[in-house]
N, C-alpha and C positions, 0 to 999 in steps of 0.2 A: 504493500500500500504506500508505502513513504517512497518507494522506486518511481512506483506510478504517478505520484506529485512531481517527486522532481525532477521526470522527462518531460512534464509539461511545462513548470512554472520555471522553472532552471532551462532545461532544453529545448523548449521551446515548442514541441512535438505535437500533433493536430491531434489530442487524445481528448475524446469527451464524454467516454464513460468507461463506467469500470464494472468487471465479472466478479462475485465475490462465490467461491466454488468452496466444496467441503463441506459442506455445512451453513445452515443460516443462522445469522448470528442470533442476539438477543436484540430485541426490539429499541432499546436503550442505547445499545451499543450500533445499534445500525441505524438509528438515527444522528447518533455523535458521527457517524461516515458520513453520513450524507450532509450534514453541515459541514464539514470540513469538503466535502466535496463539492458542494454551492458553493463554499466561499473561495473556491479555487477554480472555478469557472468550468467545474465540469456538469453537463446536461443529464447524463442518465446514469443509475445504476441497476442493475442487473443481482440475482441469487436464483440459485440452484436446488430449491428443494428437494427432499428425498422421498417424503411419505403425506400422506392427506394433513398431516397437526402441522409441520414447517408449514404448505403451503396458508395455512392460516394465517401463521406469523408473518410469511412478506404480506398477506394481505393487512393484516393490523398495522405494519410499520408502514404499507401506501397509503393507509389511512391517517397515517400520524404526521405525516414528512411534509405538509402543506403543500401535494400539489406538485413533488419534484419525480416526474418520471422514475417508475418503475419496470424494469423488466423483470418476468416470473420463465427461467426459462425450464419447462420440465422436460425431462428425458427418461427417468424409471428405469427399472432396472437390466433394461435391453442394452444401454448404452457401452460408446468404447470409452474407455478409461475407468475412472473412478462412477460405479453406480452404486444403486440401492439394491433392492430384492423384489421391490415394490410394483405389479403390474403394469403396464404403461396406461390404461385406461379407466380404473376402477377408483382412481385418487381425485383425476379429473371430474367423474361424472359426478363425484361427493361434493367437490368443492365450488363445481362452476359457479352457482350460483353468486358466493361470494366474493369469487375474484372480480366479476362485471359489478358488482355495485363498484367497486373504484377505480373512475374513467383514468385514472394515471397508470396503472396495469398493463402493461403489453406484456400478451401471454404468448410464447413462443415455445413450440414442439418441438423437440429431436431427438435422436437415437432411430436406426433402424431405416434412414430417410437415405435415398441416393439417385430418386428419378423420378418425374411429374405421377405418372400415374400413385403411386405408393404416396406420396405427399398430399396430393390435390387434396383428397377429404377431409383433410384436417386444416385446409384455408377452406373449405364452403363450410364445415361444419357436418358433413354427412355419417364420419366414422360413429358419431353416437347415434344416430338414428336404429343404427343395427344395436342399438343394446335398449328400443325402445323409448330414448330421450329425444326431447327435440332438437335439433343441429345447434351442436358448441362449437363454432369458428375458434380457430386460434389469430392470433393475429401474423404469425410468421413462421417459419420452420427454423431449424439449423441444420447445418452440411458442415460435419466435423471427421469424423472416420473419411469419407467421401473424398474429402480433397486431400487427404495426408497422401496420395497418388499421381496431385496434381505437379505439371513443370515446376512451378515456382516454390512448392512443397520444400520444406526444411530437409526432409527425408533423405535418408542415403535410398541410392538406387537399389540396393541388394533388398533392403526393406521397402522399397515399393513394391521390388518382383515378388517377393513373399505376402504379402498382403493381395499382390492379385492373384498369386495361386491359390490363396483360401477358398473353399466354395461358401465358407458361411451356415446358416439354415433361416428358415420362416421365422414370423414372427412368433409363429406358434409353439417352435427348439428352443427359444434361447434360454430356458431356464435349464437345460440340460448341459449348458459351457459354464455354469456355477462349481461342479465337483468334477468334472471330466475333460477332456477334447473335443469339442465340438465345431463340424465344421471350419476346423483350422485355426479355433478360438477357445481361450481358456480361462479360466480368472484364477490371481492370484492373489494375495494379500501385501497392496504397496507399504511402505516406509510409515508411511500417514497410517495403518491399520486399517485400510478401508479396501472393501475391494474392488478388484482392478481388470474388467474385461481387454487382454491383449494375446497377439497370436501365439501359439504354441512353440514356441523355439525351445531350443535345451537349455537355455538361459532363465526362463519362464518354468518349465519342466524342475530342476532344478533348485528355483527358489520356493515351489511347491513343498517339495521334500525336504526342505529346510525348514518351512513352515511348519510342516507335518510334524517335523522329526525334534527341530529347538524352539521356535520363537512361539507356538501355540502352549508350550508347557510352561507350568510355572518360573520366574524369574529365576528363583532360590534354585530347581534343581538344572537349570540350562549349564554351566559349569562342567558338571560330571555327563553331561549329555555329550557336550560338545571335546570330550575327552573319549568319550564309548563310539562317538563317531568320526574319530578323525579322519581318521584314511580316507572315508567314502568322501568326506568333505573337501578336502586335500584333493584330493582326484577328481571330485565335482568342479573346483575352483577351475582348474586346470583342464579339463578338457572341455566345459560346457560354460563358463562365466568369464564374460568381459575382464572381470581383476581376477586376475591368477593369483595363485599363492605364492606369496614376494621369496623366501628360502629356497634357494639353489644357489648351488657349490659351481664353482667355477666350470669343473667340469659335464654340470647339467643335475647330478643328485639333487632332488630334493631333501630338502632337509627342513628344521627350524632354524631363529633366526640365530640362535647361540651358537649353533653350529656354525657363521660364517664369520669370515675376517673381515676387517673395515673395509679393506679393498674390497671384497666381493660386495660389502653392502653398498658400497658407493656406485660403483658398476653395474649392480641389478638396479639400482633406480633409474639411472642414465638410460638403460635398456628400457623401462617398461615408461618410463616417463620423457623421453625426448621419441620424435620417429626420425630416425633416419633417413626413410623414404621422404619425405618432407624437407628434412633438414633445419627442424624447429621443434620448441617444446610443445607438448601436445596440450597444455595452457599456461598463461604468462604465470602462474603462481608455482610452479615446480621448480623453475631454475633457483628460486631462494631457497624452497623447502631442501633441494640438494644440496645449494650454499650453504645454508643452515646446520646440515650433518658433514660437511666437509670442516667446517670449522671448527666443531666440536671434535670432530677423528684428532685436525691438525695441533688440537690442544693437548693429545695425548702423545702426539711424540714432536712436536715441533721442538729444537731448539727457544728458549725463552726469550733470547735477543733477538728474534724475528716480533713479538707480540703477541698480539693476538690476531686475526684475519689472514689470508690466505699469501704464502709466499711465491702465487703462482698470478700473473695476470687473471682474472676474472672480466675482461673480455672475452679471453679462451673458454670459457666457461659455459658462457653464454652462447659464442655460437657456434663451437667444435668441443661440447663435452668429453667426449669420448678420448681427442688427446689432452685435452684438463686432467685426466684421470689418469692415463698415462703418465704426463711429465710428475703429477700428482706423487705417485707411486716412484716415481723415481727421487724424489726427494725426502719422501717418507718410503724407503723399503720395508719397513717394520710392521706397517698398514696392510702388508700381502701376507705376513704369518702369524700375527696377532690376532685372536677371537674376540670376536668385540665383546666389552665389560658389560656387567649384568646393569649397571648405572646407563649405561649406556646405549642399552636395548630400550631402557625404560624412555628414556630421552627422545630415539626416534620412535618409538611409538607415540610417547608424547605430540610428535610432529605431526605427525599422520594424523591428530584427531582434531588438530587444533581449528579454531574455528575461524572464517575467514576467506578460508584457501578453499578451491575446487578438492571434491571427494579424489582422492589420493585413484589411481588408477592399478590398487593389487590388493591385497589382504593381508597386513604383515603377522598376523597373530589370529586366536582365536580364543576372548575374553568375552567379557560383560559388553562389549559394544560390538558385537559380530553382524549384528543386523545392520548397521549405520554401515561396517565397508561392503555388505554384499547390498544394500539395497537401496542406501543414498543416492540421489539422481543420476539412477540408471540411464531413464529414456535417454540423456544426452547422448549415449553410443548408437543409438538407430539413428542417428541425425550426423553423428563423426564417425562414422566406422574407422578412419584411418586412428582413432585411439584406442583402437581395439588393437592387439598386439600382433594377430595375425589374421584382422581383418573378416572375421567370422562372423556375419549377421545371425545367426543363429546365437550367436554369448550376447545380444542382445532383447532389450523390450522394446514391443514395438505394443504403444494400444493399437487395438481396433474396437471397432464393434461388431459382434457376435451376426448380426442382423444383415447391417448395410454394407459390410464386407464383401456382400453380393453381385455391388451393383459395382465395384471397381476390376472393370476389364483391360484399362491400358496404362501403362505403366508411362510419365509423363506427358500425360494429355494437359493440354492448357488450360488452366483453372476458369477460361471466358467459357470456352466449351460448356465443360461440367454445369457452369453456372444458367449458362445459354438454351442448354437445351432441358433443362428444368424450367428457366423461366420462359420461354417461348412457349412450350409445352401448357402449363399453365394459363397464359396469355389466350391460346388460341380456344381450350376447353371452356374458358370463364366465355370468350367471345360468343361464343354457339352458346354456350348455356343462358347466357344474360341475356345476348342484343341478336340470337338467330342468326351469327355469324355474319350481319351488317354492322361493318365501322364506321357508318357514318351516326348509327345511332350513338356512338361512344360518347360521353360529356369530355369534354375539353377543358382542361385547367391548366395556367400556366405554371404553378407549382405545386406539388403534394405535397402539406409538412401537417405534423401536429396542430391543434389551434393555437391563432397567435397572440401572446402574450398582448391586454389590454394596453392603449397608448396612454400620454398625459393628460388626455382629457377630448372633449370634442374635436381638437382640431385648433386653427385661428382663433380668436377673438373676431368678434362682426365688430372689427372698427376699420372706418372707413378708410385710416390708412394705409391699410393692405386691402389691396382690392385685387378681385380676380378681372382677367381679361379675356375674352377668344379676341383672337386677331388670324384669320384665316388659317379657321377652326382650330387652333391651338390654344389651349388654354393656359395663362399668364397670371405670374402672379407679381405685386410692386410691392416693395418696401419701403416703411418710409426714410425719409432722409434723417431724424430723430432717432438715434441709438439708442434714446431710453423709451421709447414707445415700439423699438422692434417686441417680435414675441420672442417667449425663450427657446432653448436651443433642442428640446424635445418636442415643442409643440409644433416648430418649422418646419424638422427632421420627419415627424410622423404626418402632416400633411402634404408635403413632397412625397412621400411614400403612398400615402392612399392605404386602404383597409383592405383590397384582394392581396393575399398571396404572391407576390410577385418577384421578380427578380431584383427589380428594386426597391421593394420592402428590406429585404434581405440584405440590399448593400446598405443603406441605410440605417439598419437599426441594427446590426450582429454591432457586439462588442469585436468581435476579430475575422483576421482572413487569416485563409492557408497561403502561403507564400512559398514555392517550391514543397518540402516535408515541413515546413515550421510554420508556425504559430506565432501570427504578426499582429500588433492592434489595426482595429482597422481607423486608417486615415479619412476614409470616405466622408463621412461625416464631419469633419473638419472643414475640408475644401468646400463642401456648400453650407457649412454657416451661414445664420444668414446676417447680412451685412445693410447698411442702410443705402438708400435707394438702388440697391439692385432688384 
C-alpha cells in the first residue's frame, strides 16, 4: 500500500485505484484506506471477497465511505491463484440484493472466464435465471489466468507452453483440483496459508508433500519431522524446486553446510546467485549478501594490517565474481581447507533471512523457517526462468485457473486479440439482442463515465456583464473589463464545460493529465481562466 502511494504521488505514475486481495479488511480499517486514498487523488478501490458474510462487509464499508467508488470483485473458489472453497454462484444469488442498494458498487465477475460466449450471461444477467432468480447483471468481468499467455504477459515462455498444454475441466470439475491433478491444475497451500489454484509442475507437486508431510503439523513437532525427512527433502530440493539445496562439496557431494570450507561456500553462492549465461546477478541485492560473507571469511584469516573490507578490488566482484573468488583464494589459501566455524554458519544463515533482500535463491539449512526458503515469492521464477539454475519450468509456480485454462490455445497471442475478440463478441450479441442487429438504432454519446461529480452551483451569475452571444451560430461569451465582478474560477470553468459528458468536460474539470506514463497537473484550466474583457 505505501508502494502504491509512492509511485503515484512521488513517481508520478497514472495509478487511480487500488486491489486490496487476501482478505477484506475491517470496515474501520478500510475506511482509514480509502481516506488516505481520496486524499491522495486516487478514484477507486476494489476487494476481493471470499464467502457470502465478506461480501456484506465491502457492502457496509460502500455504505460508509460517502460515495467513493467501490469495486466488489468476486471470483469463488474456481479461480487461479489465491481462492476460497466457496461456489461461484450460491454467495451471489444470497447477497445481490444488497450489493445494488449501493449505487457506488461495481460488481465484477471472474474466474473460469476466457471467451464471449462463457462471459456474456453474466453482463445480461441471464446465468441466475437458471437457478430460478430474476437476471443479476454484473457490471464487468475479469480476464486474469486468460492473459498470463498473452505477448506482453510477464511470463517466461516455457510457462506459457505449459499453461496451454493444460486441458483444464468445466465449471462443473473444479472442485476436484482442490486435493488432486486436475486437468493440469492443482492447488497448493501459498506462503500466505491460503490456497492457491496453479499448474501441476514438480515444483507444485513437491510443495504438496511438504505441506502434507511439515508445514500442516504442529509447529512444536516440524523439527524432528524435518530430521525423519531429510533425504526425501534434500532430493526434492534438488531435482524438482527452483532453490536447491545450497551444501555441495566442490567436487558435486552433497552435503551440509558444516561440511564445506569458506571457499566452497563463497563459490556455491556465486554459482546459484550470479548466471553466467547472463553475465549479471540474478538481482541487485546478492552481490552484497556475497560481499557480506566474503568479509566476514576475510576477517578470519586476513592479515590485521589490511582492516577490515576486502583486499581484492570489489569492482571485480561485481562484475566477474567468479575470478573475485579466484584471486580471493589466492590470497586467503586457508579459505580452500578450512571448515567454516559453527559462528559462522550461524552468521550466513543469518544472511539469508535477513529482511530487505530478494528470497535468497537455495535452501541453506532446514530449521524453524523452512517454509519462508521453499515458498517465499516463488511465482517470481515463472516470470525469470533464467534464475532458475538450470532453467526448468517445471521447479516452478505458475497460477492458473482450474477452469479458464481452457480457453488458452496460443502461446503469445496479442493481448488486443484476447481482449478483441471477447469484446467484439459481446458487442455484436448485445447488438441482435437489444437493437435486432440495427446500429442505427444505437444511442450515441460522446462519452461513457460514471455520473459526474455536481459543479459550483448553476453556472454564471444572470449579471448583465457577462453576456452570452450567437454570432453566426456560435455561441459567445464576454467578460467584463472589472476583475472584481469577473465570476470565480469554478463557476467559468464548469460553464465553459457545459453538463453533457464531454470531452471537454473532462479537460476542464480533471485535476490531472496523463503525460506520456506520468501523472501531470492539469494546466488546462489555467490557460482559460477567465480574465477581464475576454
Amino acid at each position: 500500500f505505501p508502494g502504491i502511494l509512492r509511485l503515484r504521488s512521488k513517481e508520478k505514475l497514472p495509478i487511480v485505484g487500488l486491489c486490496i486481495g487476501g482478505g477484506v479488511p475491517s470496515v474501520e480499517n478500510a475506511l482509514e484506506i480509502i481516506d488516505t486514498l481520496r486524499a491522495n487523488g486516487f478514484k477507486h478501490v476494489s476487494f476481493k471477497p471470499s464467502n457470502a458474510q465478506s461480501i456484506l462487509t465491502v457492502v457496509e464499508i460502500a455504505q460508509k465511505c460517502d460515495g467513493f467508488p467501490v469495486g466488489l470483485q468476486w471470483t469463488g473458489g474456481r479461480a487461479g491463484g489465491h481462492h476460497s472453497f466457496e461456489d461461484f454462484h450460491q454467495p451471489i444469488l444470497q447477497t445481490y440484493g444488497a450489493i445494488r442498494t449501493q449505487s457506488n458498487i461495481v460488481l465484477v465477475a471472474g474466474s473460469g472466464f476466457g471467451d464471449a460466449d462463457g462471459s456474456l450471461p453474466y453482463l445480461t444477467g441471464d446465468w441466475s435465471t437458471g437457478f430460478g432468480y430474476a437476471p443479476m447483471p454484473f457490471d464487468g468481468i475479469l480476464l486474469g489466468s486468460r492473459v498470463m499467455v498473452a505477448k506482453e504477459a510477464g511470463t517466461s515462455l516455457a510457462a506459457k507452453k505449459l499453461i496451454v498444454a493444460a486441458p483444464g475441466v468445466t465449471d462443473t470439475e473444479w472442485t476436484r483440483s482442490l486435493d488432486n491433478v486436475q486437468g493440469g491444475v492443482t492447488t497448493f497451500t501459498s506462503e500466505y496459508g491460503e490456497s492457491n489454484h496453479v499448474l501441476a509442475t514438480r515444483a507444485v507437486l513437491f510443495l504438496r508433500f511438504m505441506h502434507k508431510t511439515i508445514f500442516s503439523k504442529p509447529r512444536e513437532l516440524q523439527p524432528a519431522l524435518l530430521v525423519e525427512h531429510k533425504d526425501e527433502i534434500v532430493a526434492g530440493l534438488n531435482a524438482d524446486h527452483a532453490r536447491p539445496w545450497f551444501g555441495k562439496k566442490a567436487d558435486g557431494q552433497v552435503v551440509d553446510l558444516e561440511d564445506m570450507t569458506y571457499a566452497e561456500v563463497i563459490s556455491r553462492m556465486v554459482e546459484l546467485v550470479y548466471s553466467q549465461k547472463l553475465q549479471r546477478w540474478l538481482y541487485g541485492s546478492y552481490c552484497q549478501l556475497v560481499l557480506d560473507f566474503v568479509n566476514r571469511t576475510e576477517l578470519r584469516f586476513a592479515d590485521f594490517k589490511f582492516g577490515t573490507g576486502s583486499a581484492i578490488g570489489l569492482m571485480l566482484l561485481d562484475v566477474h565474481p567468479q575470478d573475485y573468488v579466484n584471486q580471493f583464494l589466492n590470497v586467503y589459501p586457508g579459505a580452500g581447507t578450512q571448515l567454516i566455524a559453527s559462528k559462522d554458519i550461524q552468521y550466513f544463515v543469518a544472511l539469508c533471512k535477513q529482511q530487505g533482500q530478494k528470497a535468497v535463491p537455495f535452501v541453506p539449512v532446514l530449521d524453524q523457517d523452512i517454509g519462508m526458503f521453499v515458498l517465499k515469492d516463488m511465482l517470481w521464477y515463472s516470470e525469470h526462468l533464467d534464475a532458475v539454475h538450470d532453467g526448468d519450468v517445471q521447479r516452478t509456480v505458475i497460477q492458473q485457473g482450474v477452469v479458464s485454462v481452457r480457453y488458452s490455445a496460443m502461446v503469445d497471442e496479442p493481448v488486443k486479440d484476447i481482449l478483441d475478440s471477447v469484446y467484439r463478441s459481446h458487442v455484436a450479441a448485445l447488438l441482435q439482442r437489444l437493437y435486432g442487429g440495427d446500429t442505427s438504432k444505437v444511442p450515441v454519446v460522446e462519452c461513457i463515465t460514471s455520473d459526474i461529480a455536481p459543479g459550483p452551483g448553476p453556472g454564471l451569475p444572470a449579471d448583465p456583464a457577462v453576456v452570452k452571444k450567437d454570432k453566426d451560430g456560435k455561441q459567445m461569451l464576454s467578460l467584463p473589463l472589472d476583475a472584481d465582478k469577473l465570476p470565480s474560477a469554478d463557476q467559468w470553468l464548469y460553464t465553459l464545460a457545459g453538463k453533457q459528458p464531454s470531452w471537454l468536460f473532462f479537460l476542464l474539470t480533471s485535476q490531472s493529465l496523463v503525460k506520456g506514463t506520468s501523472l501531470v497537473e492539469n494546466f488546462v484550466p489555467r490557460v482559460m481562466r477567465a480574465r477581464p474583457g475576454r
